[in-house]
LUMGU-388929 format. One record per residue: residue number from 1; residue in one letter; x, y, z of N, C-alpha, C in turn. Coordinates in steps of 0.1 Angstrom, whole numbers, plus 5000, padded with zeros to 4 digits. Each point is the difference from the previous one (the first is absolute). Example, Ala and Ser with C-alpha at 12.3 -4.5 7.8 and 13.67 -1.06 7.14 Angstrom:
% residues 2
PT     i   aa   n_east   n_north   n_up   ca_east   ca_north   ca_up   c_east   c_north   c_up
PT     1    A     5132      4943   5078      4991       5012    5000     5009      5012   5000
PT     2    S     4996      5011   4993      5009       5011    5000     4992      5011   5008
END
This chain:
% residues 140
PT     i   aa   n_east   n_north   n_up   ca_east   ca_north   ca_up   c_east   c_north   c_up
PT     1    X     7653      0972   9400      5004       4987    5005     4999      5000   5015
PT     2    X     4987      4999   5004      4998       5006    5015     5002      4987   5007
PT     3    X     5005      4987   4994      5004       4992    5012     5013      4997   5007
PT     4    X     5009      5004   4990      5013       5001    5007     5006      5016   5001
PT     5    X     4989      5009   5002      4997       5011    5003     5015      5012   4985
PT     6    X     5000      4992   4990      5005       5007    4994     4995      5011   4988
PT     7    X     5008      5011   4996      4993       5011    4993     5004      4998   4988
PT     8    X     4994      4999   4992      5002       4992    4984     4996      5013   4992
PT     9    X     5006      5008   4993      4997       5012    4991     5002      4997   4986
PT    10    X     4997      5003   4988      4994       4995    4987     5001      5009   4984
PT    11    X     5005      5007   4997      4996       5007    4989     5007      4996   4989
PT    12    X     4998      5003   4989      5003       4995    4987     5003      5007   4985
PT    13    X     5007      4995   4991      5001       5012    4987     4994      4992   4995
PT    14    X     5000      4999   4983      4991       4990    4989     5006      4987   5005
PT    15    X     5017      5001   5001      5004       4988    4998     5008      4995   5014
PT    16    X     4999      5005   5009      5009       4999    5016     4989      5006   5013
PT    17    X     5002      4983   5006      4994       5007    5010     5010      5000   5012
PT    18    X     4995      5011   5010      5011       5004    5010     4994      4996   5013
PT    19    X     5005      4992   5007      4995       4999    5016     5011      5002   5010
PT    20    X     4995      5004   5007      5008       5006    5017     4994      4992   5014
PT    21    X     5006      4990   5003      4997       4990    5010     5003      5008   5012
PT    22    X     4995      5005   5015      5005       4998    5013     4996      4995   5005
PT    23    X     5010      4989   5010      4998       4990    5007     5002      5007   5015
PT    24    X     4992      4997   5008      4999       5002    5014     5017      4997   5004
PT    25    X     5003      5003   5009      5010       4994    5007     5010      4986   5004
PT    26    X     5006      4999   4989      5002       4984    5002     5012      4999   4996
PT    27    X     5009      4990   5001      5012       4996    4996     5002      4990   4984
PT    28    X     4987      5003   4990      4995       4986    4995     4988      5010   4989
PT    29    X     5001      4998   4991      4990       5003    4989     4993      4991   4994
PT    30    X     4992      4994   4990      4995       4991    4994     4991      5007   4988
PT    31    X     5004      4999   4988      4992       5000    4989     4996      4984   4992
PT    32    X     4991      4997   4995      4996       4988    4993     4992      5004   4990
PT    33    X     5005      4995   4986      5000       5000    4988     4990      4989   4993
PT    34    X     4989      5001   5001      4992       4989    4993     4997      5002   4985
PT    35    X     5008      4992   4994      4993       5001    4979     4993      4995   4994
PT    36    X     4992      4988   5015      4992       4992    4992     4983      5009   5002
PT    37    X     5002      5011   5013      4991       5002    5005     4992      5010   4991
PT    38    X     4987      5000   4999      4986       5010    4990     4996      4983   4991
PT    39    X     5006      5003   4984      4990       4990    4988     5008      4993   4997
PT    40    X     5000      4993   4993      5007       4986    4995     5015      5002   4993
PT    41    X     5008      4994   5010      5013       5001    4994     5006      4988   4991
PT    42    X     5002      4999   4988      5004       4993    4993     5017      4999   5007
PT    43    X     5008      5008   4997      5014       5002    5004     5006      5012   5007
PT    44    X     5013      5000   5005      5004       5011    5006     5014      4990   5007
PT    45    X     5010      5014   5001      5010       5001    4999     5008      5011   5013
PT    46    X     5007      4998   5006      5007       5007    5008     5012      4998   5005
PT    47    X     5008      5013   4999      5015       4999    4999     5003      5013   5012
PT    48    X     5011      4994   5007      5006       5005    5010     5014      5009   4992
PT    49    X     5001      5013   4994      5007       5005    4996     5015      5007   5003
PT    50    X     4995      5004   5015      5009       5004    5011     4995      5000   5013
PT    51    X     5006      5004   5008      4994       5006    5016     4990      4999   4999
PT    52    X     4994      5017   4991      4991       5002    5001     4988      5005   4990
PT    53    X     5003      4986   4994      4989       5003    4981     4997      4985   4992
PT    54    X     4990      5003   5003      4995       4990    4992     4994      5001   4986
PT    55    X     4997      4987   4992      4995       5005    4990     4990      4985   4990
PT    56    X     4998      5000   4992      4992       4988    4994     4987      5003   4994
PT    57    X     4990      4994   5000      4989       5003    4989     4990      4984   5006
PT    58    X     4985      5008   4995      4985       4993    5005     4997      5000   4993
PT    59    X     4992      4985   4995      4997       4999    4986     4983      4995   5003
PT    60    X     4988      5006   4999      4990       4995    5006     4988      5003   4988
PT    61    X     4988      4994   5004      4988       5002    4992     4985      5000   5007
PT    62    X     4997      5014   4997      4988       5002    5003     4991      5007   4994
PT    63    X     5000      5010   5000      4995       5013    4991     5009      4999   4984
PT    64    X     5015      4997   5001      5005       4995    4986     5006      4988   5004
PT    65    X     4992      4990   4992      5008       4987    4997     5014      4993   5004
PT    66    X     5011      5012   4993      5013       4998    5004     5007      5012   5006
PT    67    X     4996      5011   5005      5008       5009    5007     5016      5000   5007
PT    68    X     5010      5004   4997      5009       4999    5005     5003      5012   5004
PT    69    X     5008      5003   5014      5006       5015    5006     5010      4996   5007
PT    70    X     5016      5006   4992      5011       4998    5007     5000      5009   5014
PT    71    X     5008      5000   5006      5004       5008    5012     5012      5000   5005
PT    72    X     5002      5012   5007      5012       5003    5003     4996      5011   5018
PT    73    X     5006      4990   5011      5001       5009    5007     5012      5000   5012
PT    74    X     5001      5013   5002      5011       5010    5008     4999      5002   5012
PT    75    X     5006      4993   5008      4999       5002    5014     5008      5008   5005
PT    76    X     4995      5014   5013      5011       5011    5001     5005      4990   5014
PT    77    X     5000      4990   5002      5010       4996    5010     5005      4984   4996
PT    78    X     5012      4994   5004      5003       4986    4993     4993      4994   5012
PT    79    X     4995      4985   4992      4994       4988    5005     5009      4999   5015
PT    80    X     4998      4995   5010      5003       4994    5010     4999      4987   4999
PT    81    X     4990      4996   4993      4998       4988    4997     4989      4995   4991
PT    82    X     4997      4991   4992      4994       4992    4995     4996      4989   4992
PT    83    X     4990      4997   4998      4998       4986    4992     4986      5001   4991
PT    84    X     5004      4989   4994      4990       5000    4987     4993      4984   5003
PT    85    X     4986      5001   4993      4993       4983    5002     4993      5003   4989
PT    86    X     4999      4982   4994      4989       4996    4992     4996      4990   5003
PT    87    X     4999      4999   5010      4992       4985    5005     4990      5010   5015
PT    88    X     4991      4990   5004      4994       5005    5009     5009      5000   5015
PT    89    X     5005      4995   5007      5010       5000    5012     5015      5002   5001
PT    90    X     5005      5005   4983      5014       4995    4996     5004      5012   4999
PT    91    X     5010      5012   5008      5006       5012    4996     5015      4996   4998
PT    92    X     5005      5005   4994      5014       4998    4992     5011      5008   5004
PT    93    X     5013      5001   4999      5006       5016    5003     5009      4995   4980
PT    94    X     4988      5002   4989      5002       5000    4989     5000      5013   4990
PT    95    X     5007      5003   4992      5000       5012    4995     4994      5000   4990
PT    96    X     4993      4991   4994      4989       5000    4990     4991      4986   4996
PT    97    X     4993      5006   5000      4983       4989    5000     4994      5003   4987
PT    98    X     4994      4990   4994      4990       5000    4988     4987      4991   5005
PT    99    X     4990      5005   5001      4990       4991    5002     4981      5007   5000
PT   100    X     4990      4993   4999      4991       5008    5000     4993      4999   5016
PT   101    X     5010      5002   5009      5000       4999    5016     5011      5015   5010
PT   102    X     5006      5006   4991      5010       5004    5008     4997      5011   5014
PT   103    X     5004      4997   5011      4998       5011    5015     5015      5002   4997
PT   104    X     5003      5008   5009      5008       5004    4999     5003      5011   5018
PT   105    X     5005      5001   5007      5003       5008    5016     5010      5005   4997
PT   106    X     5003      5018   5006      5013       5004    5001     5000      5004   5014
PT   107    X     5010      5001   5001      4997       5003    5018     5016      5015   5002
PT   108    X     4996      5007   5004      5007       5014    5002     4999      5002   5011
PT   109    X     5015      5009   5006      5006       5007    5013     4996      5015   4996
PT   110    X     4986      5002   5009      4999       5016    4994     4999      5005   5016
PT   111    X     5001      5013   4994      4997       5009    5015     4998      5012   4990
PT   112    X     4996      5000   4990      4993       5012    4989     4990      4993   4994
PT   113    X     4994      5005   4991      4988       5001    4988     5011      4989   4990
PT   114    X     4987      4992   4996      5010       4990    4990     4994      5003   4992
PT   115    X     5005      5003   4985      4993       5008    4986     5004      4987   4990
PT   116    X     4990      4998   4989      5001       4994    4992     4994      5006   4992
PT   117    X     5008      4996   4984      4997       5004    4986     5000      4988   4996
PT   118    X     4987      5000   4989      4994       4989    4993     4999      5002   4988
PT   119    X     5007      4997   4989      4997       5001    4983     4998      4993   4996
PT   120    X     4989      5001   4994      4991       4990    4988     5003      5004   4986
PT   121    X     5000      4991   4992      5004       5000    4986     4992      4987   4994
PT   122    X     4990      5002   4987      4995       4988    4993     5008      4996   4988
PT   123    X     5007      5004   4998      5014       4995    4989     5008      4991   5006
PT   124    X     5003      5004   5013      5016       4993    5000     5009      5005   5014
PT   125    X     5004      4987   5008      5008       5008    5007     5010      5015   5001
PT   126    X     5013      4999   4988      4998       5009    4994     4998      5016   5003
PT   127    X     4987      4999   4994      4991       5010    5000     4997      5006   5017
PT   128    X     5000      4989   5008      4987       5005    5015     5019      5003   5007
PT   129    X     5014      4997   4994      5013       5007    5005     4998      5013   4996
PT   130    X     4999      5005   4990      4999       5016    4993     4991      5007   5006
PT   131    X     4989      4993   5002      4991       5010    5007     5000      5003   5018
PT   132    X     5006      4989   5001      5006       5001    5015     5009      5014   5004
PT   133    X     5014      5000   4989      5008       5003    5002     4994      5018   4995
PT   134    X     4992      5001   4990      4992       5012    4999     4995      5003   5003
PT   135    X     4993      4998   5014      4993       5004    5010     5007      5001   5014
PT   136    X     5007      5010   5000      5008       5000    5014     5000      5007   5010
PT   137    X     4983      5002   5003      4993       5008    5005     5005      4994   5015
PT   138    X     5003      4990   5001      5000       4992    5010     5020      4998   5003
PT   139    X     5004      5009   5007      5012       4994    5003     5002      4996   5013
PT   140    X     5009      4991   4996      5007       4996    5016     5009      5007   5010
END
């Protein structure tokens, strides 16, 4: 992410992927969540769980017709702040959205590596909690 000069690190199991954000020096973090972004989203869903966890499901078609992949992710620091949109100019301070548009910004007070865990599950939310919580390679 070489324009706001931050270090974005990446690895993954079958079912979780793990990222490690450092942000340069700042008082102020910024992640943005796009679900409409890649192939065609029919629907999608996002829910503000806690601080720092979100969770919902992408319902799209490309390669399969109707694909769906719930998600679940774990933030090792709580939000400082955020909002959710489904309109083009409209962010919200809403805790859940349904739409086949959703962005989504968190914004974090870091002065460390901000780590996220990501579980995917094609059954069922559910399912992408279990595998979250069974992968805790990743602690806070």
């Amino acid at each position: 992410m070489d324009e706001g000069n931050i270090l974005a690190e990446m690895t993954a199991t079958t079912r979780v992927g793990f990222h490690s954000y450092t942000f340069p020096a700042t008082s102020e973090a910024n992640l943005i969540l796009d679900l409409k972004h890649r192939d065609k989203v029919l629907d999608s869903e996002l829910r503000i769980v806690g601080n720092n966890r979100i969770e919902g499901f992408r319902r799209s078609s490309s390669w399969a017709k109707d694909q769906v992949v719930y998600f679940v992710a774990e933030f090792s620091q709580p939000f400082a702040d955020y909002g959710i949109s489904t309109e083009v100019n409209s962010v919200e301070k809403i805790d859940k959205a349904k739409s086949d548009n959703i962005k989504a910004y968190f914004r974090f007070d870091v002065n460390k590596p901000l780590l996220v865990k990501v579980a995917i599950s094609p059954v069922g939310i559910s399912g992408a909690r279990r595998i979250a919580s069974r992968n805790s390679a990743l602690e806070f």
